[in-house]
N, C-alpha and C positions, 0 to 999 in steps of 0.2 A: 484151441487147435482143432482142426477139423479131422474127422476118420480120414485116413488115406485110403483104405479099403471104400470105401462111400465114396471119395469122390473118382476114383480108379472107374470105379463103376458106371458111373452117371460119363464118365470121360469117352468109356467105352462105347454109352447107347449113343453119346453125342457124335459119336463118330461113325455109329450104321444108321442112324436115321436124318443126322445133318443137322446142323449150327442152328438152323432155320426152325427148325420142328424144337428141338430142343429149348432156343429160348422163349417159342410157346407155351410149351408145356412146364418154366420158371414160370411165367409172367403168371399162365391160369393158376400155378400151384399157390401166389403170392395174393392173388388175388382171394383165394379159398380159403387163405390164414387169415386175414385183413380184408374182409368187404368191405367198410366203411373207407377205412382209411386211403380205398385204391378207386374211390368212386368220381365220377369226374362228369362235370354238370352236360347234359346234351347238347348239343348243337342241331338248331335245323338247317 
């Protein structure tokens, strides 16, 4: 089960900084747990 206080929180920044910015700031956060696993071959 997840804090409700925690995600109260993150609910709330998601709501002054916008949907947008917020699931940036998941994807970089996911990415900083997991570099390998979130690495994806280049394209030219």
């Amino acid at each position: 089960m997840t804090n409700p206080i925690k995600t109260w929180f993150f609910e709330l920044i998601e709501d002054a900084i916008g949907s947008k910015a917020m699931n940036q700031f998941k994807k970089e956060e996911d990415d900083r747990k997991n570099p390998e696993s979130n690495k994806k071959p280049e394209q030219d």
